[in-house]
N, C-alpha and C positions, 0 to 999 in steps of 0.2 A: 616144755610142753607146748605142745603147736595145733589150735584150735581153730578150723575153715567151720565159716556157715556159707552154703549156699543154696537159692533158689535153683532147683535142675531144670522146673519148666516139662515136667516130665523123665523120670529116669528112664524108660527105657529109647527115649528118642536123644535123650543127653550120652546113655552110654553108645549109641549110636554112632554118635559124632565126636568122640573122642572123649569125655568123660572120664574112662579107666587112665587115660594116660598122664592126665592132671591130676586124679589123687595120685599116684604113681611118683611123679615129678613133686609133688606138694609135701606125701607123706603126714598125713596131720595124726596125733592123738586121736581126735576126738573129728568129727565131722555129722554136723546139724546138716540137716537138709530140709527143704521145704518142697512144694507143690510137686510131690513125688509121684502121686496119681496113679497108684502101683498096690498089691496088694504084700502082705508080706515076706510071703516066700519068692514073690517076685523080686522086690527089691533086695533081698537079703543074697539072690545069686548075684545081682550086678555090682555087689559090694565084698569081691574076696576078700580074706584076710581082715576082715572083722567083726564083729561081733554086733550086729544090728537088731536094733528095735524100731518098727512100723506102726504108728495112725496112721491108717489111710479112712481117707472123711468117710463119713456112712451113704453120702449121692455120690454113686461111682463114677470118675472120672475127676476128680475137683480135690482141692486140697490134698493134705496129707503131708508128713512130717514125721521124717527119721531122725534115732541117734544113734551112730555108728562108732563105737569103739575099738582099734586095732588091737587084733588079740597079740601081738608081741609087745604092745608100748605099759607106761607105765601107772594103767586105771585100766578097771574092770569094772562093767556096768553092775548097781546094786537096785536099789528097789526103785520100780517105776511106777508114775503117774499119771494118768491121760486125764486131758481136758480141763480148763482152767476154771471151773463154775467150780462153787463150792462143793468137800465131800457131804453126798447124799444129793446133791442136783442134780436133774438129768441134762445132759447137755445136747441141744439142739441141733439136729441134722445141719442145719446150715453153720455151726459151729463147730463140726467134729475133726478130728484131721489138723488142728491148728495148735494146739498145744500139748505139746510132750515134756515133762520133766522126768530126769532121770538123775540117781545120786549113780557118783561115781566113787569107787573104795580106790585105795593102792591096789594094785596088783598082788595077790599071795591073801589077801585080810579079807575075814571072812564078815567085821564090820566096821562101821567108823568111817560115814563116809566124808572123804576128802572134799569132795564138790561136787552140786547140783546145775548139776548143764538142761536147757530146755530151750528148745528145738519150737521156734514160732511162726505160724502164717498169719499175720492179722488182715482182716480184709482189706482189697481196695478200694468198695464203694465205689457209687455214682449219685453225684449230685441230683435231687429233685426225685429218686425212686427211694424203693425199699433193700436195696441194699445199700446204700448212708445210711440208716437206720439201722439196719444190722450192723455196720461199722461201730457205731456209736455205742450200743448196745455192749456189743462183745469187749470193747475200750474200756467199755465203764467194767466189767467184770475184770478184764488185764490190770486195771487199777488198783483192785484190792487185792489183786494176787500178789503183784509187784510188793507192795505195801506188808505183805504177812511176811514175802520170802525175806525181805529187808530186815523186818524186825527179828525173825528165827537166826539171821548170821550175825546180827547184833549180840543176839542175846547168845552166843557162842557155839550155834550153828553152823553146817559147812557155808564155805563160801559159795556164791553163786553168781553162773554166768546164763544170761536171755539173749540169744541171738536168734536171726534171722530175716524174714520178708518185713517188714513193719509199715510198708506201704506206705510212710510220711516222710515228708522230709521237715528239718526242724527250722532251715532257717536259706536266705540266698545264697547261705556258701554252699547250699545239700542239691543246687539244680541249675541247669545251666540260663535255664529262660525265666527267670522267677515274676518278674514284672504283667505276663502276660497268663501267667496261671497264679498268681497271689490269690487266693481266694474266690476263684474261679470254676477250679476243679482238684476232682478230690488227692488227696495227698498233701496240699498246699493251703488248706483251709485253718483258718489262725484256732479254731475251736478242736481239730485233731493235734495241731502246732502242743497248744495248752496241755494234754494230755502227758505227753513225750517231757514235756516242761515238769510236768509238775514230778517227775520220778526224778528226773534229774536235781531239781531244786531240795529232794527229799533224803541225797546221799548215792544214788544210783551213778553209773558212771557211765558217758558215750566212749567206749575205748578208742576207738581210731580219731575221734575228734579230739580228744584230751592228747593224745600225741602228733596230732598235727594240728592246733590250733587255727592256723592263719590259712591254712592251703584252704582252693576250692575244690569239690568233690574232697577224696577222687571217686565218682560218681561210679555206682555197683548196677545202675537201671538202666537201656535205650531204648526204646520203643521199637519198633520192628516195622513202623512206617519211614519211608522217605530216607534220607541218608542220616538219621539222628547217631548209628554208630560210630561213621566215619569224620563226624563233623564233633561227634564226642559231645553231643546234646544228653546230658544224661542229668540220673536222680540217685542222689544215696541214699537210696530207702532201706539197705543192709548193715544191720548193725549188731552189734556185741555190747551188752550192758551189762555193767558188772559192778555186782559189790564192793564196796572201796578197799578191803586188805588183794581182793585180787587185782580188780584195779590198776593200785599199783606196782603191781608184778610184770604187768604188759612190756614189754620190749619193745615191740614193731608191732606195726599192722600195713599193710598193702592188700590190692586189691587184687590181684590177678586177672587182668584184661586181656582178652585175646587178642593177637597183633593183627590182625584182619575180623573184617566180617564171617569169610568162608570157615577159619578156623572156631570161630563160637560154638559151643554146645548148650546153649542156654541165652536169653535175653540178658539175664543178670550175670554178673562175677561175682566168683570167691572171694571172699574178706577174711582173709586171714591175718590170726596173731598169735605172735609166739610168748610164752609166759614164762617169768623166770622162776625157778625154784619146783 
């Protein structure tokens, strides 16, 4: 089973620039997408061949967060979820568009779900306004989300996988200039650090960090100022966290970096991992 999250940065300017020909070449199960910025029927044409579900945030243009299932492989989307605030809270425009879970069946079963994939954008904040407050905010809500889905696969629930944008990096191996943004700005701030911390310390699992321990990056973020591509200044703010029985089932993970600047269709790259069993 082979599961890509990626930040598009916009689907229809990513399928733009070549988009279709990387899932193509990639071929995943399952494919999260974040800052889709598209409305449903929109993004569901730029995704043949499967079977998509759309948040797109409620202030148009911003956010938003697919999960796309290929209708040949071997999971068929079951009941969905929007929005991580508790059920009966109503979740904030400036929050909408950012959390999608969805259970996933076998193929052919009409219930029994296998695993819960959820498709994340958590903000990026800026130091000294109101949207670090809203980071923080919406953090502490991802907190107890994280926290319930853990206890539900515990207690003999499906397993579950949270990928996507996560806007933080956890540590100097997640960035390439860490010294001069430590606690600086935002993404790198030891109080969003904590957060990302405390899931992990609770049983949660970083998959690409867990199989590659010691590497640096390999960084999924470059800024779109200055030469940060080519000089591979980057941030790995894209992740896959996963409950411990899938965990560990991962295989590999890579990042899929485009070999140039011109070839990118997105600021971020795919992180993709393939899972056994």
């Amino acid at each position: 089973m082979r599961i890509a999250t990626a930040n598009v940065n916009g689907i229809r300017a990513a399928a733009r620039k070549g988009m279709a020909s990387w899932i193509e070449s990639c071929a995943p199960d399952v494919l999260l997408l974040q800052e889709v910025r598209a409305d449903e029927e929109t993004a569901a044409a730029l995704l043949p061949g499967y079977t998509s579900i759309v948040w797109p945030c409620r202030v148009k243009g911003r956010a938003g967060v697919a999960v796309a299932v290929r209708e040949d492989g071997p999971l068929t989307a079951g009941e969905v979820r929007y929005g991580v605030a508790a059920p009966g809270t109503e979740e904030p425009d400036v929050d909408s568009g950012r959390w999608l879970e969805v259970d996933l069946l076998p193929s052919g079963a009409e219930e029994g779900a296998a695993l819960t994939v959820v498709s994340a954008y958590l903000h990026s904040g800026q130091l000294g306004t109101e949207k670090m407050d809203q980071k923080y905010a919406h953090l502490d809500l991802v907190d107890a989300r994280m926290a319930a889905l853990l206890a539900r696969a515990a207690d003999g629930g499906p397993q579950v996988l949270m990928a996507g944008d996560l806007n933080v990096v956890r540590s100097e191996q997640d960035i390439k200039n860490w010294k001069p943004n430590h606690n600086k700005i935002a993404g790198v701030m030891d109080e969003e650090i904590a957060h990302l911390e405390s899931w992990f310390s609770s049983g949660w699992t970083d998959v690409a960090r867990a199989l590659a321990p010691e590497e640096q990056g390999p960084y999924t973020w470059w800024s779109q100022r200055g030469q940060a591509f080519d000089n591979n200044a980057g941030w790995r703010i894209d992740y896959q966290v996963a409950t411990p029985a899938l965990a560990a089932r991962a295989s590999s993970a890579r990042v899929n970096r485009a070999a140039s600047y011109a070839e990118r269709w997105s600021d971020h790259a795919p992180l993709v991992v393939d899972y056994a069993g």
